[in-house]
N, CA and C atoms of all chains as a GROMACS GRO file, in nm:
protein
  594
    1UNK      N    1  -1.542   0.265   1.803
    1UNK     CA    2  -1.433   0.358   1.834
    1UNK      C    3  -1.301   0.314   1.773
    2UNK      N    4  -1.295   0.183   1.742
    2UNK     CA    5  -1.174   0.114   1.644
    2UNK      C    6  -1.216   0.092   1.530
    3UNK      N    7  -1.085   0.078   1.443
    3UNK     CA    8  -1.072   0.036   1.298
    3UNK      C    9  -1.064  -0.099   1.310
    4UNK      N   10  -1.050  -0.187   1.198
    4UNK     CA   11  -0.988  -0.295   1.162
    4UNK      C   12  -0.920  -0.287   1.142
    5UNK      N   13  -0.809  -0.385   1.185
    5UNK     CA   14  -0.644  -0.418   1.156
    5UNK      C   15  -0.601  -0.451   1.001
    6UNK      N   16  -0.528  -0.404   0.957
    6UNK     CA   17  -0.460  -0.458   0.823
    6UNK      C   18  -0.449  -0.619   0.848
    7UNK      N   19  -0.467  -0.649   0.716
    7UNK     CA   20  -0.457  -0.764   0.693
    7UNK      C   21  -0.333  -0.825   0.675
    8UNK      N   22  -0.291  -0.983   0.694
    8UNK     CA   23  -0.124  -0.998   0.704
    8UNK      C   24  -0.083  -0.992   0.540
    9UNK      N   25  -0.162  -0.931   0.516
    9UNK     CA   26  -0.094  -0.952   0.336
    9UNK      C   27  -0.048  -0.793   0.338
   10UNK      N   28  -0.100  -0.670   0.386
   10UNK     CA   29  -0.093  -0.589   0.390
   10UNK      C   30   0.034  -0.552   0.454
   11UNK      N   31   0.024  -0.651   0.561
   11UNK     CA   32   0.205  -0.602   0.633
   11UNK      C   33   0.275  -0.658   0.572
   12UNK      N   34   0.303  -0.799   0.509
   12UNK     CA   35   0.403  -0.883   0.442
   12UNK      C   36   0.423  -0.759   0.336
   13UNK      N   37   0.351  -0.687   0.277
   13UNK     CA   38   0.372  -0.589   0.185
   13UNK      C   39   0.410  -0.491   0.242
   14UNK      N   40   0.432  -0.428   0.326
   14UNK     CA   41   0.463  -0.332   0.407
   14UNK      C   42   0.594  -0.376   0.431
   15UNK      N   43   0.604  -0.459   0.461
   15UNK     CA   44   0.785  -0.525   0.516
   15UNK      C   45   0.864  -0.523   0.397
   16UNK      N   46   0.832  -0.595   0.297
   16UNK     CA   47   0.908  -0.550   0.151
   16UNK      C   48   0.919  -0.467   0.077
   17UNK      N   49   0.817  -0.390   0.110
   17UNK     CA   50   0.848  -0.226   0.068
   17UNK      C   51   0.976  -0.177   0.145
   18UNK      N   52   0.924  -0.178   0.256
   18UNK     CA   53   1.063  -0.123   0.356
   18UNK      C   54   1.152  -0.148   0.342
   19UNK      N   55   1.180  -0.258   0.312
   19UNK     CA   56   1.306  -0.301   0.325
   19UNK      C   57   1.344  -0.254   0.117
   20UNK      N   58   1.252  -0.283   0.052
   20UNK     CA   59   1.304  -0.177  -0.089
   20UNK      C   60   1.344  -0.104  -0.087
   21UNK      N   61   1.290   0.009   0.006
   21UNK     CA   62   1.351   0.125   0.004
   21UNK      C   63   1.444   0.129   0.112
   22UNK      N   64   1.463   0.011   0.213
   22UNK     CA   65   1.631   0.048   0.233
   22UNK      C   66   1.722   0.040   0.155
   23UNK      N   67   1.732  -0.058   0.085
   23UNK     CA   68   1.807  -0.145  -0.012
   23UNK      C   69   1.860  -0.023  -0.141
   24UNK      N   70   1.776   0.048  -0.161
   24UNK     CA   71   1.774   0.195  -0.241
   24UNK      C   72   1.859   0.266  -0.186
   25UNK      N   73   1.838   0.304  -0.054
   25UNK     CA   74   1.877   0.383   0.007
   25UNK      C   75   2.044   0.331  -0.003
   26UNK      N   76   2.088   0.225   0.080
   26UNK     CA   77   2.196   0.185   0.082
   26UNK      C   78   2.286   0.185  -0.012
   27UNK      N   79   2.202   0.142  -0.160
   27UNK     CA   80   2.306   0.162  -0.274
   27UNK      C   81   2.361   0.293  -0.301
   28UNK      N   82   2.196   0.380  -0.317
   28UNK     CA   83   2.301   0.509  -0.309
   28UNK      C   84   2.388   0.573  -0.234
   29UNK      N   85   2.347   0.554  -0.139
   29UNK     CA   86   2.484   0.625  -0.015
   29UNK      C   87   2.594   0.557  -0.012
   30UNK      N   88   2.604   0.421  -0.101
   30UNK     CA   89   2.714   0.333  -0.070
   30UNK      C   90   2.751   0.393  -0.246
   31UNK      N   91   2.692   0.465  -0.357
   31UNK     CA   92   2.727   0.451  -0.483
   31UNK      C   93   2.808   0.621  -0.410
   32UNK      N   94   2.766   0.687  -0.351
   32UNK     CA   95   2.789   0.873  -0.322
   32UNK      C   96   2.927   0.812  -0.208
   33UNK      N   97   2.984   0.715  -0.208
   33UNK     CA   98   3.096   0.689  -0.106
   33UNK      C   99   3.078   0.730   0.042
   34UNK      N  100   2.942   0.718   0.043
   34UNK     CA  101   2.928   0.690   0.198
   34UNK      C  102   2.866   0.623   0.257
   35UNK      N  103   2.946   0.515   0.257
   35UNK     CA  104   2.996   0.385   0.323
   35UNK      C  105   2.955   0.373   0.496
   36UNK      N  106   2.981   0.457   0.524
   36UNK     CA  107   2.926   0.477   0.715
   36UNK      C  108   2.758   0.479   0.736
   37UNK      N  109   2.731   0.585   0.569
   37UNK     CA  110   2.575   0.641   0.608
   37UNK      C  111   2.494   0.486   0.517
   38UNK      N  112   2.556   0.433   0.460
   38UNK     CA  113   2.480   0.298   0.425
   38UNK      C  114   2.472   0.210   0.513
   39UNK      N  115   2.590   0.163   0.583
   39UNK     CA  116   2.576   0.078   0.711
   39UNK      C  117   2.505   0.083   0.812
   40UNK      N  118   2.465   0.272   0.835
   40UNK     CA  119   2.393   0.320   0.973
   40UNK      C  120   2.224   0.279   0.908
   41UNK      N  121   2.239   0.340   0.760
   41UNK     CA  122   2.100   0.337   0.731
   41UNK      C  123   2.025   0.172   0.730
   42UNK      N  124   2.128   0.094   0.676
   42UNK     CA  125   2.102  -0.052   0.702
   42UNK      C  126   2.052  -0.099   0.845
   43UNK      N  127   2.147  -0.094   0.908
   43UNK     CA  128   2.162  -0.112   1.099
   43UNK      C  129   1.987  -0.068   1.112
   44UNK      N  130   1.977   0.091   1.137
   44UNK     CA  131   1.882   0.123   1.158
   44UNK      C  132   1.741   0.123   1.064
   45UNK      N  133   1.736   0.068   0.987
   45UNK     CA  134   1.629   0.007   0.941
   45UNK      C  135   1.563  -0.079   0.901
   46UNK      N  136   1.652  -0.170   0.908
   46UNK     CA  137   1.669  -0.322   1.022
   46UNK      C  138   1.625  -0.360   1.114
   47UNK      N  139   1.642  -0.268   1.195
   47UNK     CA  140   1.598  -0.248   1.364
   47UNK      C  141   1.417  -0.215   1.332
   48UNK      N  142   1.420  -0.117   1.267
   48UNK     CA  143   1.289  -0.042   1.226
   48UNK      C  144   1.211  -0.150   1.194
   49UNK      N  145   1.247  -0.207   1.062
   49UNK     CA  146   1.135  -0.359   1.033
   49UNK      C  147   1.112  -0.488   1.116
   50UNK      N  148   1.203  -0.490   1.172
   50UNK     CA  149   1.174  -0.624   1.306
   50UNK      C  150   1.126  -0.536   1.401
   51UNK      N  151   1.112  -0.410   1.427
   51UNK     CA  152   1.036  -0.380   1.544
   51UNK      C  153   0.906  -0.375   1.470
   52UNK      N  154   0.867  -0.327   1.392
   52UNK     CA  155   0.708  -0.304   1.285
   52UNK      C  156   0.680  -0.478   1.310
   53UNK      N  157   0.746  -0.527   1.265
   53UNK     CA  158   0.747  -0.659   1.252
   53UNK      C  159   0.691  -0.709   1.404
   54UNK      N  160   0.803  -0.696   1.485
   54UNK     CA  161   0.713  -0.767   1.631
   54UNK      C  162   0.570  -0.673   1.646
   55UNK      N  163   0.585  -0.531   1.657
   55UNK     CA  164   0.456  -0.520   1.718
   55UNK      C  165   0.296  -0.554   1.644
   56UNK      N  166   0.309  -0.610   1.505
   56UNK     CA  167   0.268  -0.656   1.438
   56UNK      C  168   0.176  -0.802   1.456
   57UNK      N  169   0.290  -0.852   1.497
   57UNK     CA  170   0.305  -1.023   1.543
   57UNK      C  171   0.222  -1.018   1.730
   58UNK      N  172   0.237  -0.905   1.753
   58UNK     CA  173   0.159  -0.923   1.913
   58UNK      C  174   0.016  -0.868   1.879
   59UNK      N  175  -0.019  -0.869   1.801
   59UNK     CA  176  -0.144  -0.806   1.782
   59UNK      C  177  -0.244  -0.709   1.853
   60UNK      N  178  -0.363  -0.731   1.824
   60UNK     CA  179  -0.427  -0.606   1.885
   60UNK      C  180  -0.430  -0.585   2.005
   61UNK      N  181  -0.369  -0.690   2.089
   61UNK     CA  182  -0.393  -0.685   2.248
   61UNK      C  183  -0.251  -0.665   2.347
   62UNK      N  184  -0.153  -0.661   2.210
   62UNK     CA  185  -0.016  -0.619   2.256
   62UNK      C  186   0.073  -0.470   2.317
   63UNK      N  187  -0.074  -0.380   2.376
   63UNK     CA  188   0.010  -0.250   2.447
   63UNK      C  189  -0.056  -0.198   2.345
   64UNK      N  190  -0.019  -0.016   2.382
   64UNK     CA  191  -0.058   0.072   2.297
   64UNK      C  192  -0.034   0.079   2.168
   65UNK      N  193   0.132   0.058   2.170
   65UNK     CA  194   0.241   0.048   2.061
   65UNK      C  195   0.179  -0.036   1.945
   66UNK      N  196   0.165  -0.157   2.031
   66UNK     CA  197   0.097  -0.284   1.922
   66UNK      C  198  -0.028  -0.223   1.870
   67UNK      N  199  -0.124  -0.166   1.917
   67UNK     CA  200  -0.247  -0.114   1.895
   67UNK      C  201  -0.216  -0.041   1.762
   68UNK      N  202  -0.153   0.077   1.770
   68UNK     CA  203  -0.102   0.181   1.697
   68UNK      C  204  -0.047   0.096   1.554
   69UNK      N  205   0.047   0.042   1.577
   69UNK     CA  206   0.099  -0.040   1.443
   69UNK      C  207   0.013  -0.138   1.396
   70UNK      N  208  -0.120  -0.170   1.438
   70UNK     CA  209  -0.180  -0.248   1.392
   70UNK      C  210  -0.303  -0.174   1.318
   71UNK      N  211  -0.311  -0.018   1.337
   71UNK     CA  212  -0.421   0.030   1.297
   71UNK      C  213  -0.571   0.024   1.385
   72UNK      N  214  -0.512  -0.053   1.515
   72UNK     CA  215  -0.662  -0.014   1.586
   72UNK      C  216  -0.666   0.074   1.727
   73UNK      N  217  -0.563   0.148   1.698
   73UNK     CA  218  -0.564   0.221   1.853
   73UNK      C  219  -0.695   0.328   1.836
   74UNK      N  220  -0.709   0.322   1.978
   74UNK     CA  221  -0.854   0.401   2.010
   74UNK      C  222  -0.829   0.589   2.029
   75UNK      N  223  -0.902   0.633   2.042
   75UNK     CA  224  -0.919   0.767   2.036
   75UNK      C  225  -0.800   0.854   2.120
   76UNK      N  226  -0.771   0.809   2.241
   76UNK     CA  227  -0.663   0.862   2.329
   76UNK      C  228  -0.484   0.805   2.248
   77UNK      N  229  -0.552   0.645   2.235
   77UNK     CA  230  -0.405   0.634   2.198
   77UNK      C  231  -0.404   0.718   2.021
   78UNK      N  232  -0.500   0.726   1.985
   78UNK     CA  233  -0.418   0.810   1.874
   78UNK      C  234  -0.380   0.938   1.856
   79UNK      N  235  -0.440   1.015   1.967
   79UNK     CA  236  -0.393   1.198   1.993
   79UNK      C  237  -0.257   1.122   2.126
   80UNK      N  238  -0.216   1.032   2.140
   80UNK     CA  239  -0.083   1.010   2.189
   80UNK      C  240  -0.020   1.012   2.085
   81UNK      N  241  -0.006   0.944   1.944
   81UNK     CA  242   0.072   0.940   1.851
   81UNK      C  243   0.073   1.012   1.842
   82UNK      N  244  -0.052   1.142   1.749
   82UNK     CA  245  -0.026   1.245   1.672
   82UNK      C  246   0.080   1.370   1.779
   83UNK      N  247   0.014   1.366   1.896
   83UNK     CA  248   0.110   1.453   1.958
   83UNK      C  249   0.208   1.435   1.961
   84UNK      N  250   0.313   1.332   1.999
   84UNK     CA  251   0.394   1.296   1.985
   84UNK      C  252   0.465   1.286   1.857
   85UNK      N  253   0.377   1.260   1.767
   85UNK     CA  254   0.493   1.346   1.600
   85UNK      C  255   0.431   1.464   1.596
   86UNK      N  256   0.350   1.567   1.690
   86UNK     CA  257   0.400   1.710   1.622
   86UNK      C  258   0.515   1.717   1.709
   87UNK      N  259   0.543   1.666   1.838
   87UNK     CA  260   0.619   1.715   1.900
   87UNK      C  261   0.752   1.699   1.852
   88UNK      N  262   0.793   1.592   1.759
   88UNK     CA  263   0.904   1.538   1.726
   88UNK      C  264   0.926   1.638   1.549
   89UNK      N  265   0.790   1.681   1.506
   89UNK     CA  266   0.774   1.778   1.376
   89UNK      C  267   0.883   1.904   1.420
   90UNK      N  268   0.792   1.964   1.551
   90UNK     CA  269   0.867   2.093   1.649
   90UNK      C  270   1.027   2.090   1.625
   91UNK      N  271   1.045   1.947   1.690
   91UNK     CA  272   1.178   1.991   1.771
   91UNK      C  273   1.318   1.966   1.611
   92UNK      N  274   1.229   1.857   1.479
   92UNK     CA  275   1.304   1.861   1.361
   92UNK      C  276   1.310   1.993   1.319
   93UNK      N  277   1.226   2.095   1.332
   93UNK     CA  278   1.209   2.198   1.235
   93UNK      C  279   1.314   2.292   1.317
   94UNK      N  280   1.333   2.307   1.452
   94UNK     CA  281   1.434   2.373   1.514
   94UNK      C  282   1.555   2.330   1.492
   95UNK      N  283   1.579   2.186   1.469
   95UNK     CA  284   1.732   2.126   1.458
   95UNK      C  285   1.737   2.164   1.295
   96UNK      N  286   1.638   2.135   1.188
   96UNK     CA  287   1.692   2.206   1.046
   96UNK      C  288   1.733   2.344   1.049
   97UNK      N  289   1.661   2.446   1.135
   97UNK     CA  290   1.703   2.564   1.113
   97UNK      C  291   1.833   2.600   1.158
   98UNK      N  292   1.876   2.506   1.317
   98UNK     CA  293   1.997   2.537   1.353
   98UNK      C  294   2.080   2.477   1.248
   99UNK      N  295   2.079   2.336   1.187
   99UNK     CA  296   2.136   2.275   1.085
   99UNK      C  297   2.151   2.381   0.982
  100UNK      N  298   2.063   2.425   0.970
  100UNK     CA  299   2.139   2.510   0.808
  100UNK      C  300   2.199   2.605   0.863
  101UNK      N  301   2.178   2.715   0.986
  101UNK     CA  302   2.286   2.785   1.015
  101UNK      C  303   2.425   2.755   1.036
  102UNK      N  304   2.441   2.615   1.107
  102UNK     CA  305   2.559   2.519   1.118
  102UNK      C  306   2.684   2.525   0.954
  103UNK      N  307   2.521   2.511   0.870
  103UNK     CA  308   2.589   2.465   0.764
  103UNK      C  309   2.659   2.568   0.692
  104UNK      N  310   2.610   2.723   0.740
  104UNK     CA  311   2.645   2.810   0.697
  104UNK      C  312   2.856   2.875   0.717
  105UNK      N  313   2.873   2.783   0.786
  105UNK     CA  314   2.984   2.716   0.836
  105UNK      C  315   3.050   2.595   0.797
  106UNK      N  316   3.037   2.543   0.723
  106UNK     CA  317   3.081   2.436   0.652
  106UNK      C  318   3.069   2.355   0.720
  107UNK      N  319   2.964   2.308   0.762
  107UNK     CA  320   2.907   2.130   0.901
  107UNK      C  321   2.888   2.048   0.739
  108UNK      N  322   2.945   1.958   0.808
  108UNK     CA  323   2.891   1.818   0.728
  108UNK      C  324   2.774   1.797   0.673
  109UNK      N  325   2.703   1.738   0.528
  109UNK     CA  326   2.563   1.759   0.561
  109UNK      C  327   2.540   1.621   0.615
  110UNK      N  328   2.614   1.527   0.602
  110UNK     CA  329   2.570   1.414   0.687
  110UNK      C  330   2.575   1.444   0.818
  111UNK      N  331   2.619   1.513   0.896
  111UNK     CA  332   2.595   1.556   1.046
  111UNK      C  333   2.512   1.652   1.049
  112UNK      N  334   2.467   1.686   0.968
  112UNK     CA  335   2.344   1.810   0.959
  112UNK      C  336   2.203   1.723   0.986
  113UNK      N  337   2.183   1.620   0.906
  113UNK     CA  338   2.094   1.524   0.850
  113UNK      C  339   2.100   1.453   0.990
  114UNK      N  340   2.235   1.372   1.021
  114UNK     CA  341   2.179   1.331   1.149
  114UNK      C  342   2.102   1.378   1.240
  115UNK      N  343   2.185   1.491   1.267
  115UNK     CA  344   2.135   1.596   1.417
  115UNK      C  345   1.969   1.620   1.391
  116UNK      N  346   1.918   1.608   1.278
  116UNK     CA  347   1.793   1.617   1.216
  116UNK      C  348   1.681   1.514   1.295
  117UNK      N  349   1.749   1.419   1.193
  117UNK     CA  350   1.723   1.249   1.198
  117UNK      C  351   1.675   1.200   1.358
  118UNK      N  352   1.819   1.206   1.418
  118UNK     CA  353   1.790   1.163   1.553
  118UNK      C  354   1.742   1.267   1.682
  119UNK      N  355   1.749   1.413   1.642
  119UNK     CA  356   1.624   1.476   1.744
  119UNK      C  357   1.512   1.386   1.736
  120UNK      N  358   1.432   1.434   1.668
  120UNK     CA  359   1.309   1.378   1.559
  120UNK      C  360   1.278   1.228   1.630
  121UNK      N  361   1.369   1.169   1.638
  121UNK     CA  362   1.316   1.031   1.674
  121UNK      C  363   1.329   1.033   1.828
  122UNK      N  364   1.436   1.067   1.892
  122UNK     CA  365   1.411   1.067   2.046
  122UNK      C  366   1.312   1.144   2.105
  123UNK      N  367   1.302   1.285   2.037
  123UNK     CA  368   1.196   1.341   2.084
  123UNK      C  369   1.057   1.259   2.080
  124UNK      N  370   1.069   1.195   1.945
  124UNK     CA  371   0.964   1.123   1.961
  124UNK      C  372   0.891   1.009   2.117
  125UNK      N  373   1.007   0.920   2.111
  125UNK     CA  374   0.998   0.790   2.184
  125UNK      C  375   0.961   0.896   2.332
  126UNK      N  376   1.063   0.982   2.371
  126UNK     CA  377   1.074   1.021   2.524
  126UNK      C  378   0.898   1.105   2.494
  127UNK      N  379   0.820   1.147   2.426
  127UNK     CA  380   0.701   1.245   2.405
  127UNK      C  381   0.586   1.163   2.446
  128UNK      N  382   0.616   1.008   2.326
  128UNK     CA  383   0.527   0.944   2.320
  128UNK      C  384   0.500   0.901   2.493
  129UNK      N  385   0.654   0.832   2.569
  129UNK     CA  386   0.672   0.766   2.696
  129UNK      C  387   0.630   0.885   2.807
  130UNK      N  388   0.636   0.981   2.800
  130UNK     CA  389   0.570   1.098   2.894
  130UNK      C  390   0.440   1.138   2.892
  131UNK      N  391   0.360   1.126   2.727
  131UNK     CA  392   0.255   1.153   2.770
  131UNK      C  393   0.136   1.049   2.760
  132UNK      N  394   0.216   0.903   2.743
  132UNK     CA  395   0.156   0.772   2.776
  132UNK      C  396   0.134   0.808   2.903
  133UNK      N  397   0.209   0.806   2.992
  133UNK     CA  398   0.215   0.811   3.131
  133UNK      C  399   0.107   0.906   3.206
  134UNK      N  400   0.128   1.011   3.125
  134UNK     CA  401   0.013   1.119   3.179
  134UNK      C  402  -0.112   1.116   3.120
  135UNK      N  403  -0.153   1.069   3.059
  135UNK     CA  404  -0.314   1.011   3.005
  135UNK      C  405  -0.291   0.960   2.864
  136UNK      N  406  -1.177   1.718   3.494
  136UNK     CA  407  -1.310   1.719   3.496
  136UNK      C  408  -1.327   1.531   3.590
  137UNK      N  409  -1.400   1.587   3.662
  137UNK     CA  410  -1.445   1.423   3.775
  137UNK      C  411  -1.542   1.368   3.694
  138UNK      N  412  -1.592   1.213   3.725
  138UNK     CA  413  -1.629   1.150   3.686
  138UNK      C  414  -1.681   1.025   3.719
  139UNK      N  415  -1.782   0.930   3.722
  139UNK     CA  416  -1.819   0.854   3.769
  139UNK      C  417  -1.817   0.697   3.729
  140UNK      N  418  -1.725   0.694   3.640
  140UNK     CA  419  -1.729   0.586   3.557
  140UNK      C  420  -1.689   0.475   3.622
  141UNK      N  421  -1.612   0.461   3.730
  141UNK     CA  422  -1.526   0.394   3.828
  141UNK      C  423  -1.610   0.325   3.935
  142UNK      N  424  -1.706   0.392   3.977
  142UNK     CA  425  -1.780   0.343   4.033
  142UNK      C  426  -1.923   0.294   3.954
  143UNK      N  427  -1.955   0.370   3.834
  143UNK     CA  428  -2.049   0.247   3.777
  143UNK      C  429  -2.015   0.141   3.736
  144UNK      N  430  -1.946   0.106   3.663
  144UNK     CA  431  -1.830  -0.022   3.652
  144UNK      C  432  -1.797  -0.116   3.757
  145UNK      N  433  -1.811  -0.070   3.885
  145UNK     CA  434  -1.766  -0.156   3.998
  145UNK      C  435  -1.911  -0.219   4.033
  146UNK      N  436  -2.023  -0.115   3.986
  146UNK     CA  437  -2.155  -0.150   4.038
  146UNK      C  438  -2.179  -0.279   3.936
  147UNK      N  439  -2.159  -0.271   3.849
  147UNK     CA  440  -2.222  -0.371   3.735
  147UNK      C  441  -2.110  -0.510   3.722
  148UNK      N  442  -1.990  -0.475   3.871
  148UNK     CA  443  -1.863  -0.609   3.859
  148UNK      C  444  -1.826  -0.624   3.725
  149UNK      N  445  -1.776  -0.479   3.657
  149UNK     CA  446  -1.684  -0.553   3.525
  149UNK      C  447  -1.549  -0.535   3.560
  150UNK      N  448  -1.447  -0.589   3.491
  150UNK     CA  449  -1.297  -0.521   3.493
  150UNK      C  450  -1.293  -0.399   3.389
  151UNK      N  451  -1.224  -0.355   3.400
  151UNK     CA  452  -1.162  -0.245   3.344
  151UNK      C  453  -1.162  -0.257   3.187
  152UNK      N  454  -1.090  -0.366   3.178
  152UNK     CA  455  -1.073  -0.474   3.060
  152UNK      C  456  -1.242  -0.465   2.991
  153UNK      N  457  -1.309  -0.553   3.037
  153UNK     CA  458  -1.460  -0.573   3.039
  153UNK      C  459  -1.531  -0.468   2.919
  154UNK      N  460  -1.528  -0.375   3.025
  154UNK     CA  461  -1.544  -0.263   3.001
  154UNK      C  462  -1.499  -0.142   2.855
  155UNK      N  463  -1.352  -0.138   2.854
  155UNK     CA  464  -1.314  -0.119   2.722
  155UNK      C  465  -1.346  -0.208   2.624
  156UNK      N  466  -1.329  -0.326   2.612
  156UNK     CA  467  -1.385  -0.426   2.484
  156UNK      C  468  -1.540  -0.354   2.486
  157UNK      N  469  -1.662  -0.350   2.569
  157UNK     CA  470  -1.752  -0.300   2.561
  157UNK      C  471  -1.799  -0.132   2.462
  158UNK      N  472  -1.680  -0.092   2.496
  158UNK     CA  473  -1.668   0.063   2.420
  158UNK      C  474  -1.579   0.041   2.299
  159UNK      N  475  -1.513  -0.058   2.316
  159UNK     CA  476  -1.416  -0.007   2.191
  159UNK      C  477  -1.325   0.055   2.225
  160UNK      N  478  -1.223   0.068   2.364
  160UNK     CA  479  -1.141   0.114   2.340
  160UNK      C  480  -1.077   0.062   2.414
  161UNK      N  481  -0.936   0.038   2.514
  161UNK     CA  482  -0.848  -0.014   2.581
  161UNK      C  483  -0.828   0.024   2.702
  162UNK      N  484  -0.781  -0.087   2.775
  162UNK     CA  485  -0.789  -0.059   2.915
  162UNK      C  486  -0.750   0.026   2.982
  163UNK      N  487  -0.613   0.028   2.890
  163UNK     CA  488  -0.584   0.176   2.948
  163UNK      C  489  -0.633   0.284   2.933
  164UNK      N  490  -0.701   0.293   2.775
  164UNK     CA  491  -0.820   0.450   2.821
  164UNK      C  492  -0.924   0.435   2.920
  165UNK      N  493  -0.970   0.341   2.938
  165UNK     CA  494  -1.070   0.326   3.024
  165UNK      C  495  -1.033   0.358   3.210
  166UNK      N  496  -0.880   0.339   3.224
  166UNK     CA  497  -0.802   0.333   3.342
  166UNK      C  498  -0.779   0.488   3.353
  167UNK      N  499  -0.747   0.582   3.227
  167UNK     CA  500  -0.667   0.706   3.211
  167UNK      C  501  -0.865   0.799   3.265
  168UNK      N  502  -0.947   0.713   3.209
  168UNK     CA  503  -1.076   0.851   3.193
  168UNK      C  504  -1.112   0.816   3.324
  169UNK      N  505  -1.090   0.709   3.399
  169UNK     CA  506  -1.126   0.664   3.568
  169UNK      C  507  -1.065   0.741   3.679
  170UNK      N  508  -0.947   0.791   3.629
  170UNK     CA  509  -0.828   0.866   3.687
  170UNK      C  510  -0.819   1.014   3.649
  171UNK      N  511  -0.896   1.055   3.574
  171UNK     CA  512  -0.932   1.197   3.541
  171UNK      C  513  -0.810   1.209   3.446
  172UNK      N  514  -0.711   1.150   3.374
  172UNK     CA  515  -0.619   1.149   3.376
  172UNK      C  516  -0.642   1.249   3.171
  173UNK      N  517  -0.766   1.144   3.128
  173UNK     CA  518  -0.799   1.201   2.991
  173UNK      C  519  -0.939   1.183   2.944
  174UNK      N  520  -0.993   1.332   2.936
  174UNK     CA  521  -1.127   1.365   2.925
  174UNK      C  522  -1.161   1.281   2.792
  175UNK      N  523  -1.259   1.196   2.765
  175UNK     CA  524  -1.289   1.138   2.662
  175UNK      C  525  -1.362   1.226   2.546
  176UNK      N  526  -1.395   1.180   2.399
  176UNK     CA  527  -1.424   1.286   2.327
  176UNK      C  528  -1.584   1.263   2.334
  177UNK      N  529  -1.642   1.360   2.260
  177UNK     CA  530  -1.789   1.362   2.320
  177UNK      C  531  -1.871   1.238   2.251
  178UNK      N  532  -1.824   1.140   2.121
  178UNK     CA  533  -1.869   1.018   2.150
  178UNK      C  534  -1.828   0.915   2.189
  179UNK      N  535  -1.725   0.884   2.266
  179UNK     CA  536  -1.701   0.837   2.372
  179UNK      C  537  -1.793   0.813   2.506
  180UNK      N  538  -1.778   1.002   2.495
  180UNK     CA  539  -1.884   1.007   2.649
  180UNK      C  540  -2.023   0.962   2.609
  181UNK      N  541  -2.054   0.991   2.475
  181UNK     CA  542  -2.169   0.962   2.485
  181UNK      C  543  -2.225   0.801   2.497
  182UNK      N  544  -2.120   0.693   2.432
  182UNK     CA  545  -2.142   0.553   2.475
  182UNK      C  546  -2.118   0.488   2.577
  183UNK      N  547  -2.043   0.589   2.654
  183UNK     CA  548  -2.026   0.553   2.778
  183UNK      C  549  -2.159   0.583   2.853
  184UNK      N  550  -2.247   0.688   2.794
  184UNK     CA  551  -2.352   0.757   2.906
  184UNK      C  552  -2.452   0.592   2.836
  185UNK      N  553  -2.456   0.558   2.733
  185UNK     CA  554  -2.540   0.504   2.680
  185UNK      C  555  -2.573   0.392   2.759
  186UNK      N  556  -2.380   0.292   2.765
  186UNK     CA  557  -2.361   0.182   2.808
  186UNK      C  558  -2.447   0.129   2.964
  187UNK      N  559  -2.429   0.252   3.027
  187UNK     CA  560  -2.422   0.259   3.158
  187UNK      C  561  -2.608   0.314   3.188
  188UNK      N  562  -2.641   0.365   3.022
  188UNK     CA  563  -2.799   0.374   3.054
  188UNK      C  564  -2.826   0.534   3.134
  189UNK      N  565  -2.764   0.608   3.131
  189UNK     CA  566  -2.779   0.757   3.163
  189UNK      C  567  -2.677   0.818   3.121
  190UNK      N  568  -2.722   0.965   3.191
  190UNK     CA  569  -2.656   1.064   3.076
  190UNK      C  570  -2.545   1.103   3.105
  191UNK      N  571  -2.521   1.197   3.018
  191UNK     CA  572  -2.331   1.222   3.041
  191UNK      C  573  -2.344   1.339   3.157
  192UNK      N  574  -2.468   1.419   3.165
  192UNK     CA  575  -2.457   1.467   3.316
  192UNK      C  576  -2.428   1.431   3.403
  193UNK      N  577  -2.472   1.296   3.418
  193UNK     CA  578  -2.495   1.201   3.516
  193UNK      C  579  -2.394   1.163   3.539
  194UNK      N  580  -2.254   1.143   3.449
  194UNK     CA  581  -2.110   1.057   3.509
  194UNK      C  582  -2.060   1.177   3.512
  195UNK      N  583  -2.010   1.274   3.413
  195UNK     CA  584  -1.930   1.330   3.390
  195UNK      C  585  -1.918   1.523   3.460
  196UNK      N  586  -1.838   1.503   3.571
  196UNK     CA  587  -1.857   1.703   3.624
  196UNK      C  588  -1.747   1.758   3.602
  197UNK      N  589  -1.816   1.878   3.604
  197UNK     CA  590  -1.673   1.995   3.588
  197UNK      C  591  -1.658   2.004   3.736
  198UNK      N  592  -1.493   1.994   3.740
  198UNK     CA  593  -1.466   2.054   3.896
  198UNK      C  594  -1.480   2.186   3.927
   0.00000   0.00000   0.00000
């Protein structure tokens, strides 16, 4: 009913990717003079690779979470994930549509992008933490 | 949907724990399908009917 876990060469590669493409990320938003959205994107994906990173390091017996990032969660915990990103799919695709109406108004697109960004992820965490709870 | 898994498990003295390593899956699914909480998929049920040596009639009812 489980996979095998990636191997630690697989995540050590996984971590330096990530962090490549922050490093990308940062230059350009820091080359487009925005200086706020490089720092946030840094901050927060930072946060992102030391969390991949710990639940990584607790291995297969470390919670669901750990399960999931390790590639061996079982049948329930993985219709917890997937539900939990359509649910967080849902609630992005409602914040883009309000976002571009916003924008139709002259909104920021970096506050467009946020309001995007961070539905998307809370919906996530609070989806995943509600319907952990309920089976 | 009810289920009997809770009490075959208690008959044979495993933990919960025990039990999922046995299936392949985690304690907490094993805690969530004890609790009616999440219907397992049908091969699931079916290694569960296996584990336990009868059938999925046998654990698994519709209320």
């Amino acid at each position: 009913m489980s996979t095998e876990a990636p191997n630690t060469l697989a995540k050590i590669v996984g971590l330096i990717s990530g962090a490549a493409a922050l490093t990308i990320i940062a230059i350009v938003a820091s080359a487009a003079g925005q200086d706020g959205f490089a720092r946030g994107a840094i901050i927060g994906g930072v946060a992102m690779l030391v969390l991949m990173a710990v639940l990584w390091a607790r291995g297969t017996h470390g919670g669901t979470a750990a399960r999931i990032a390790n590639g061996v969660a079982d049948e329930r915990e993985q219709r917890l994930f997937r539900d939990a990103s359509a649910d967080a799919g849902l609630v992005m695709f409602v914040a883009a549509t309000g976002g571009a109406i916003w924008a139709l108004f002259d909104a920021p697109a970096i506050a467009v992008a946020g309001i995007v960004l961070w539905s998307g992820l809370i919906t996530f965490v609070v989806s995943f933490a509600v319907r952990s709870r309920r089976g | 949907m009810n289920n009997d898994v809770r009490a075959l498990r208690e008959r044979l003295g495993l933990s919960q724990g025990a039990l999922g390593d046995a299936l392949g899956v985690s304690r907490q699914t094993v805690n969530s399908i004890e609790t009616g909480r999440y219907d397992p998929s049908l091969p699931l049920a079916i290694a569960i009917a296996r584990y336990f040596e009868t059938t999925i009639e046998e654990i698994f009812h519709v209320d």
